[in-house]
N, CA, C and O atoms as a GROMACS GRO file, in nm:
protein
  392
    1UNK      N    1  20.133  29.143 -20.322
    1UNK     CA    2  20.115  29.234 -20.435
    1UNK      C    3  20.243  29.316 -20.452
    1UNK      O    4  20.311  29.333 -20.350
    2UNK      N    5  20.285  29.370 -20.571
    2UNK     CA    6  20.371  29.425 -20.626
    2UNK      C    7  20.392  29.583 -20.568
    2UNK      O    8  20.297  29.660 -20.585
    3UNK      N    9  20.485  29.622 -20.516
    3UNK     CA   10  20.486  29.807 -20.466
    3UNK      C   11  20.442  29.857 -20.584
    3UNK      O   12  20.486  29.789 -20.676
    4UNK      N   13  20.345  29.982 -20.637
    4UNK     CA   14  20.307  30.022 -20.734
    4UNK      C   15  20.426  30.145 -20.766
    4UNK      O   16  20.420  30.221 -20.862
    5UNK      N   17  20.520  30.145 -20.676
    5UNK     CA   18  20.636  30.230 -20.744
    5UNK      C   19  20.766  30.144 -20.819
    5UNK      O   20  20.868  30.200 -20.859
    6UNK      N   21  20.735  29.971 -20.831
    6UNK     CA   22  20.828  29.906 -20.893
    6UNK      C   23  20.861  29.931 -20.985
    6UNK      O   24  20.790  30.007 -21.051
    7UNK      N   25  20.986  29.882 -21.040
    7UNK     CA   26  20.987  29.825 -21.193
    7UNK      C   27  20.991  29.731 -21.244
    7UNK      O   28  21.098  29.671 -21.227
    8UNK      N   29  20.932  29.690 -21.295
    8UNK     CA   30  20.934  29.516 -21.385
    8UNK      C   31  20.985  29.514 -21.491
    8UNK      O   32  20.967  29.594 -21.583
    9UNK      N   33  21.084  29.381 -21.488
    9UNK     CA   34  21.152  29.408 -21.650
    9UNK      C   35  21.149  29.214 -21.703
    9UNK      O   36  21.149  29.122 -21.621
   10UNK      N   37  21.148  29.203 -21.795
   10UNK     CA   38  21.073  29.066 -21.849
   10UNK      C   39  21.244  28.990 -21.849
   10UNK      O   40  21.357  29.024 -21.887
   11UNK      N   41  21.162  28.840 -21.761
   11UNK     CA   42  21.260  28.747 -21.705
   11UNK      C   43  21.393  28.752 -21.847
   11UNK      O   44  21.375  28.778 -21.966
   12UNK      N   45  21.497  28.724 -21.787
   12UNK     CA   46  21.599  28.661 -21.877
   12UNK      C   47  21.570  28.530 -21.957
   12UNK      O   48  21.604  28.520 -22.075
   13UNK      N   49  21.511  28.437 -21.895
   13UNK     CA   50  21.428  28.309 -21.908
   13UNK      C   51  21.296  28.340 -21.991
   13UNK      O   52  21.206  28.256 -21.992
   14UNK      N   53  21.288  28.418 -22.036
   14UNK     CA   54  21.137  28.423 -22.132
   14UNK      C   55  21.187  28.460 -22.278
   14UNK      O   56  21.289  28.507 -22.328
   15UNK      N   57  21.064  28.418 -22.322
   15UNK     CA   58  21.078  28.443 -22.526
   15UNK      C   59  20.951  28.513 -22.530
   15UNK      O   60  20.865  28.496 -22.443
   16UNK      N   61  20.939  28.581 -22.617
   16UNK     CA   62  20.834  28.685 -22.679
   16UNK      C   63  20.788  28.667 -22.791
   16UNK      O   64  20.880  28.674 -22.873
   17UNK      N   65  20.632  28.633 -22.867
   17UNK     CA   66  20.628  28.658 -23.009
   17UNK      C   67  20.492  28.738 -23.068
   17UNK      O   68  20.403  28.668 -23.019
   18UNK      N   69  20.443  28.812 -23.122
   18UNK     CA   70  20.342  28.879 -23.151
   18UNK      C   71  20.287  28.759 -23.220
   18UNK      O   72  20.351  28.686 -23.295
   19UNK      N   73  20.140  28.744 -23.183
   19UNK     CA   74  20.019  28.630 -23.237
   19UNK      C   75  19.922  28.714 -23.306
   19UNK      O   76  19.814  28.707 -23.246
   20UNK      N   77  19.917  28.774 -23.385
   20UNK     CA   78  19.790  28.908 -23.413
   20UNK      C   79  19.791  29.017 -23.303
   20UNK      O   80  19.880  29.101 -23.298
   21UNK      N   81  19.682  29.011 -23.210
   21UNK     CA   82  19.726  29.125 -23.119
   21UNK      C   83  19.732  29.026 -22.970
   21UNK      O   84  19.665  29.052 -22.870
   22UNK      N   85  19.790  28.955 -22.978
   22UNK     CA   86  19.823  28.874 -22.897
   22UNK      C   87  19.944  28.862 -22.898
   22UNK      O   88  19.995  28.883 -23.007
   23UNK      N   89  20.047  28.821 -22.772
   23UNK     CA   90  20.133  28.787 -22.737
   23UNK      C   91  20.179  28.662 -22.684
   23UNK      O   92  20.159  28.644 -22.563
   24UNK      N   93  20.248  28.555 -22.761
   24UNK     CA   94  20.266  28.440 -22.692
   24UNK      C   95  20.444  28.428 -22.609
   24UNK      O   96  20.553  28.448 -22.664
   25UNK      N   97  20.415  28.389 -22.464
   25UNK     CA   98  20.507  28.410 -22.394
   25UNK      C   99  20.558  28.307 -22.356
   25UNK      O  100  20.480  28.212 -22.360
   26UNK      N  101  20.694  28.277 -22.309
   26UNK     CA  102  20.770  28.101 -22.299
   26UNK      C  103  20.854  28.133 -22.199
   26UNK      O  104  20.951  28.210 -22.205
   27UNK      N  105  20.812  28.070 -22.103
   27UNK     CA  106  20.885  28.047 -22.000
   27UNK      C  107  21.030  27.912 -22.000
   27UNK      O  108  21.018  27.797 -21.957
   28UNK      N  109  21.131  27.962 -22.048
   28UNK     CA  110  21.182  27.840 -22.101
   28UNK      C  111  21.235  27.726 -21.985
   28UNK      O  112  21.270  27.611 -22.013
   29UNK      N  113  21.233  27.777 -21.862
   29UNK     CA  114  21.247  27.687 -21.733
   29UNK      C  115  21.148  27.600 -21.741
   29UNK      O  116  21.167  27.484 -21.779
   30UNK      N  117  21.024  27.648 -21.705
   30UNK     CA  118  20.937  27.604 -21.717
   30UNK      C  119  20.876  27.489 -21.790
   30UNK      O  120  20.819  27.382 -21.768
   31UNK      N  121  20.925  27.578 -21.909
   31UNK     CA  122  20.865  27.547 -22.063
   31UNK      C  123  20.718  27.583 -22.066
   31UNK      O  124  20.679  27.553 -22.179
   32UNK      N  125  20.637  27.625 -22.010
   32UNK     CA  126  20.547  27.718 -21.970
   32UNK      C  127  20.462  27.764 -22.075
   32UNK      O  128  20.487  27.879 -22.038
   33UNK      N  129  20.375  27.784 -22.185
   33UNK     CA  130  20.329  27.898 -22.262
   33UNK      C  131  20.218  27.963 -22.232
   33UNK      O  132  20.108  27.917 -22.201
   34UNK      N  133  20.264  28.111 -22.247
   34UNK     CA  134  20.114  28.197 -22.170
   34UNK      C  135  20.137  28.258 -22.320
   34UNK      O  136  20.229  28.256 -22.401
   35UNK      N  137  19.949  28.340 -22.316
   35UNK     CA  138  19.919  28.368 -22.391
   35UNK      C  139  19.831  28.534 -22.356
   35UNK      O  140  19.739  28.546 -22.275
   36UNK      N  141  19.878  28.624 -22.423
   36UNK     CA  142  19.830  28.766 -22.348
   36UNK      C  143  19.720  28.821 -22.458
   36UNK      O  144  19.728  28.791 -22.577
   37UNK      N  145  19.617  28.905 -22.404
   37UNK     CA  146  19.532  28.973 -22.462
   37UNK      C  147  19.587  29.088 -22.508
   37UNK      O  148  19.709  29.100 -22.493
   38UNK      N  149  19.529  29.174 -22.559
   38UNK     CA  150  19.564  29.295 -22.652
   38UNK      C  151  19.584  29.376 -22.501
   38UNK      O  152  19.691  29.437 -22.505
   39UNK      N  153  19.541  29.388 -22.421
   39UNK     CA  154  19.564  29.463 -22.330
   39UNK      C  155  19.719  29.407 -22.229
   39UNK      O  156  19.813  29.479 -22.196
   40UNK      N  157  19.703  29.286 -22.207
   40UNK     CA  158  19.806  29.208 -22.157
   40UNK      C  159  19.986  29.236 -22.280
   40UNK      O  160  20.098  29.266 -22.239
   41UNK      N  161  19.954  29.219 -22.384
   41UNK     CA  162  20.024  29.224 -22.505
   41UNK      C  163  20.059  29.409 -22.469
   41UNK      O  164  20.180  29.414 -22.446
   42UNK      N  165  20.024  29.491 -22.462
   42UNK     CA  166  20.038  29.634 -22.464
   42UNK      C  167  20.127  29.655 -22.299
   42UNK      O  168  20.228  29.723 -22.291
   43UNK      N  169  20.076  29.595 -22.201
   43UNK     CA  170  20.153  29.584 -22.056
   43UNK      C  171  20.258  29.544 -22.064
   43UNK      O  172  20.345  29.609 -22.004
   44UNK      N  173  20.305  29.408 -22.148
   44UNK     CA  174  20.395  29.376 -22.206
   44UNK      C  175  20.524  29.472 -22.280
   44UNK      O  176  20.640  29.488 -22.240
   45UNK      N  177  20.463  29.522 -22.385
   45UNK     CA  178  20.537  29.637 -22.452
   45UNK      C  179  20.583  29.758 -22.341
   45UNK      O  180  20.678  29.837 -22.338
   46UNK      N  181  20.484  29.736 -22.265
   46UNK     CA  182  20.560  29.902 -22.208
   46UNK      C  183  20.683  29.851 -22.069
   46UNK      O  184  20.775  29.916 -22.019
   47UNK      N  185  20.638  29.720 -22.041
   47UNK     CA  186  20.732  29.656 -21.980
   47UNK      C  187  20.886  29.662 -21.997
   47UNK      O  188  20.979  29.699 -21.924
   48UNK      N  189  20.873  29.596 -22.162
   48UNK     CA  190  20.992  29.674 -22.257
   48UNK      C  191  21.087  29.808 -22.214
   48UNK      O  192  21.202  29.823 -22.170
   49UNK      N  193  21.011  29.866 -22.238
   49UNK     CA  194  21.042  30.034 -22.165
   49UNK      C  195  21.139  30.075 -22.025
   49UNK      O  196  21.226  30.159 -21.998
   50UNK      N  197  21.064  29.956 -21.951
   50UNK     CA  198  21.113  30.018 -21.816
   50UNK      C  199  21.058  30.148 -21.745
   50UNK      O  200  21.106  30.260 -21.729
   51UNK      N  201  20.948  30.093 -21.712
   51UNK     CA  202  20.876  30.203 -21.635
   51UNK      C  203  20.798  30.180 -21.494
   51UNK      O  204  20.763  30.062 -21.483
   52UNK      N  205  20.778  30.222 -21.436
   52UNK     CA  206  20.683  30.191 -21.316
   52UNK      C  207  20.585  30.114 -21.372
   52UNK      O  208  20.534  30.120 -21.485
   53UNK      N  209  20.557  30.017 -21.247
   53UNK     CA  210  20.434  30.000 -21.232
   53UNK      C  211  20.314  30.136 -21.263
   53UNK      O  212  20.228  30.136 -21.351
   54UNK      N  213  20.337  30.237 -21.171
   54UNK     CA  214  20.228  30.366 -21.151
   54UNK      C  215  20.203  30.379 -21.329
   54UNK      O  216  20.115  30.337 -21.404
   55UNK      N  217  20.329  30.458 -21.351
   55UNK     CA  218  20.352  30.465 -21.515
   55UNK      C  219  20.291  30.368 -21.605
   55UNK      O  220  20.205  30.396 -21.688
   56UNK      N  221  20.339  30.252 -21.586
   56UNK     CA  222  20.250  30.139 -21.667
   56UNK      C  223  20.094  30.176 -21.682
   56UNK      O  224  20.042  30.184 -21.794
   57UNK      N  225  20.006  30.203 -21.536
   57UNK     CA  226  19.873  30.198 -21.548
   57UNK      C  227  19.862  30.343 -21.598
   57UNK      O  228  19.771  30.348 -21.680
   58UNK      N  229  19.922  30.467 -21.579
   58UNK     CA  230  19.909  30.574 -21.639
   58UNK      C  231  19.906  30.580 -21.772
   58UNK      O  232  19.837  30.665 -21.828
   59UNK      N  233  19.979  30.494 -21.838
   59UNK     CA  234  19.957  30.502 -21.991
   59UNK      C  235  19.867  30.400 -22.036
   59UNK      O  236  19.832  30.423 -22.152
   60UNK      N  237  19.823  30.306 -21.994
   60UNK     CA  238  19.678  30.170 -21.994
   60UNK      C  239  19.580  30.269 -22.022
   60UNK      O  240  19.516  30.293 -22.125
   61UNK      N  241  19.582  30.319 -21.914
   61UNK     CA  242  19.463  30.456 -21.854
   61UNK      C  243  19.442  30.586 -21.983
   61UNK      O  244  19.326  30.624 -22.004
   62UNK      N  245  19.530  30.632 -22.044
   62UNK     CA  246  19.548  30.765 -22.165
   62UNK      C  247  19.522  30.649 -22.263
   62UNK      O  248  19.462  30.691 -22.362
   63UNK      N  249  19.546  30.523 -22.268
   63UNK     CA  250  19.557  30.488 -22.408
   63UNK      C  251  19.421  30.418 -22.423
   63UNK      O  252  19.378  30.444 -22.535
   64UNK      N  253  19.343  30.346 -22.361
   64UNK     CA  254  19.212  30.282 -22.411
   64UNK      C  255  19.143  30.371 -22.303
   64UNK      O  256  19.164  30.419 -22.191
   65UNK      N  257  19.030  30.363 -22.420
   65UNK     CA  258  18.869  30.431 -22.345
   65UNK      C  259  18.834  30.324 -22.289
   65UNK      O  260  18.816  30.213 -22.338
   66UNK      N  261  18.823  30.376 -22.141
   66UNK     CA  262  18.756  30.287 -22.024
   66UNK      C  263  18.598  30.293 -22.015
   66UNK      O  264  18.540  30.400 -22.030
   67UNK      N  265  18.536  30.186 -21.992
   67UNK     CA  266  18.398  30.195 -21.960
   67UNK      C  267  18.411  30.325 -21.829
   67UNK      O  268  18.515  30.352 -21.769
   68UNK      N  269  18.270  30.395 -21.808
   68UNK     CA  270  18.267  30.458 -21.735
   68UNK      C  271  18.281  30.432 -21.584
   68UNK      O  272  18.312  30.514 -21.498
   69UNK      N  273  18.253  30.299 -21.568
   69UNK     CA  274  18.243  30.251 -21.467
   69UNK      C  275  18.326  30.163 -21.349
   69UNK      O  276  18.310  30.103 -21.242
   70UNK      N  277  18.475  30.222 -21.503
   70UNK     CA  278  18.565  30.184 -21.418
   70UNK      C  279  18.654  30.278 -21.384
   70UNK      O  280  18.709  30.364 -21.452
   71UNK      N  281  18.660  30.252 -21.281
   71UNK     CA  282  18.780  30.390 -21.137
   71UNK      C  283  18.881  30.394 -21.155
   71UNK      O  284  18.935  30.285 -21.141
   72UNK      N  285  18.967  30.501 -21.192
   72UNK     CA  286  19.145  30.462 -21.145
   72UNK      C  287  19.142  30.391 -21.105
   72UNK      O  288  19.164  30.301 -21.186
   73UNK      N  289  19.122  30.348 -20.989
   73UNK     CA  290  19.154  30.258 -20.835
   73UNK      C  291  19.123  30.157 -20.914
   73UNK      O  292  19.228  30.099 -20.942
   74UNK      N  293  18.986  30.081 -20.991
   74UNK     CA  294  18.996  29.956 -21.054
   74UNK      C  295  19.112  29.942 -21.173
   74UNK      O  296  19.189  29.846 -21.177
   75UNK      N  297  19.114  30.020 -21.240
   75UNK     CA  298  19.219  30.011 -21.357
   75UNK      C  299  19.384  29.962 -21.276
   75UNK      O  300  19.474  29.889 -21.318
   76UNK      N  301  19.365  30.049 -21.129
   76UNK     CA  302  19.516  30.005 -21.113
   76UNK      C  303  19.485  29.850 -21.096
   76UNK      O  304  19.518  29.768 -21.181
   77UNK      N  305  19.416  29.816 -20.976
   77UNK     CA  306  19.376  29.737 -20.937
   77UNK      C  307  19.412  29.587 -21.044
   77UNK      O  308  19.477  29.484 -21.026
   78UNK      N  309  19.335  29.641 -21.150
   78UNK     CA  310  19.365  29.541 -21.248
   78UNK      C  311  19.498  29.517 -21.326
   78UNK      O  312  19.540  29.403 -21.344
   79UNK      N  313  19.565  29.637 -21.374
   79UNK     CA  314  19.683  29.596 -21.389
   79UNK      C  315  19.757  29.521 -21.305
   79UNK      O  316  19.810  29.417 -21.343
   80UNK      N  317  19.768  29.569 -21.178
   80UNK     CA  318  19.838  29.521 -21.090
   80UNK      C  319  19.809  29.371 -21.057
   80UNK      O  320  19.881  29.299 -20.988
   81UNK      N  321  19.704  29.338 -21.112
   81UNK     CA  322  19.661  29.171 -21.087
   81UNK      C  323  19.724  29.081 -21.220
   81UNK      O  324  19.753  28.961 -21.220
   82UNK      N  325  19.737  29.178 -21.331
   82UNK     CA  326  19.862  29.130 -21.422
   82UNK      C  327  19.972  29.101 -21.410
   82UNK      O  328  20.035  28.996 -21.426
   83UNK      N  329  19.994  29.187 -21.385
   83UNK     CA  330  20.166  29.168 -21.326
   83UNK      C  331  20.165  29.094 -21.215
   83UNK      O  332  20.232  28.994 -21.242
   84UNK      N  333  20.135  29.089 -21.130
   84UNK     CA  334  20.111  28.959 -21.012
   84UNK      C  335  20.138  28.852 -21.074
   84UNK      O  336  20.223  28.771 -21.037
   85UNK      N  337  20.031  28.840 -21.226
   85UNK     CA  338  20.028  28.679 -21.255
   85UNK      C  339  20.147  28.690 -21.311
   85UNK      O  340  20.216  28.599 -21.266
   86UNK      N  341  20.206  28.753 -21.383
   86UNK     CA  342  20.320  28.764 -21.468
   86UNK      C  343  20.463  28.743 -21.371
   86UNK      O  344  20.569  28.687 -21.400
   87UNK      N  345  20.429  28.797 -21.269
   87UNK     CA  346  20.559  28.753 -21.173
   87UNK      C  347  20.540  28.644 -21.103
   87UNK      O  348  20.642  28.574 -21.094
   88UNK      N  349  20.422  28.593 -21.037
   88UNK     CA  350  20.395  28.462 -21.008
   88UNK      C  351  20.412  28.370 -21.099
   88UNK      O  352  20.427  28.254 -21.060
   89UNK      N  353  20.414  28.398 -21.244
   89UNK     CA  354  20.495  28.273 -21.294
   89UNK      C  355  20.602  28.275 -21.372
   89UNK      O  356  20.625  28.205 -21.470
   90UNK      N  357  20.687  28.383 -21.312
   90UNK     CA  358  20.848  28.442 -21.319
   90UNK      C  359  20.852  28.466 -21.523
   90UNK      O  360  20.928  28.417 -21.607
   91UNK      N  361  20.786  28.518 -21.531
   91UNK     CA  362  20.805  28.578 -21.657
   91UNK      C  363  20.830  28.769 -21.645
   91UNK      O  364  20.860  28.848 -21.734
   92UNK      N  365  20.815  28.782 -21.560
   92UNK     CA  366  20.843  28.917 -21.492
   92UNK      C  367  20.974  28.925 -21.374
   92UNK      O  368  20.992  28.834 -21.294
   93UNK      N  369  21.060  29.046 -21.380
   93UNK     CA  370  21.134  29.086 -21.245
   93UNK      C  371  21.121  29.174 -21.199
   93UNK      O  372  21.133  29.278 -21.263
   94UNK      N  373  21.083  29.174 -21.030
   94UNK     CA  374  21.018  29.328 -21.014
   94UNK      C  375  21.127  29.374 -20.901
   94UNK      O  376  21.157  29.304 -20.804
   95UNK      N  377  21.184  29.514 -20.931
   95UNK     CA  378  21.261  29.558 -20.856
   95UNK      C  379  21.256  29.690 -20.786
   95UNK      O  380  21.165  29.751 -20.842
   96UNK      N  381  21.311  29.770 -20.685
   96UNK     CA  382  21.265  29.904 -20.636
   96UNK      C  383  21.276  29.992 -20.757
   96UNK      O  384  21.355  29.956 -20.844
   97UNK      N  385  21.209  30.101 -20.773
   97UNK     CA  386  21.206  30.199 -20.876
   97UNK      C  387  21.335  30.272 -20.778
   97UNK      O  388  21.340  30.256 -20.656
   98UNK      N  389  21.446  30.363 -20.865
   98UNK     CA  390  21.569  30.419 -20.808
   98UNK      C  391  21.534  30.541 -20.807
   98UNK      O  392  21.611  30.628 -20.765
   0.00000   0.00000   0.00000
């Protein structure tokens, strides 16, 4: 799993295109195509940014109303299982936060 104080910044090797609120992603090594949800698509964008991991789920977290029943701890939980997949199939680079 990813240090939650990283930063991830989207491979040199990838293409980006907005699908509605979807995101279609190209791994051009690969040749690869993933396809992101509105929530995946928004992780994406803030990726853009350059921000923590922590940061990433901090603004997931302010920006959609969570069922009640889900915990910080799951919300990180879950981001962090994004970005996993996103770096497990090198469409992500994750490096120490400075």
């Amino acid at each position: 799993m990813l240090p939650i104080n990283s930063r991830v910044t989207i491979s040199p090797t990838v293409v980006s295109t907005k699908a509605g609120e979807d995101t279609l992603v190209h791994n051009m090594i690969t040749q690869q195509l993933y396809r992101l949800n509105d929530i995946g698509t928004r992780i994406w964008e803030l990726i853009d940014d350059g921000p923590t991991i922590d940061m990433i789920v901090g603004i997931i977290g302010a920006e959609y109303k969570l069922p009640d029943d889900v915990t910080p701890s799951q919300l990180r939980d879950d981001v962090m299982t994004i970005l996993a997949d996103l770096h497990r199939h090198d469409l992500v680079v994750a490096s120490p936060s400075s």
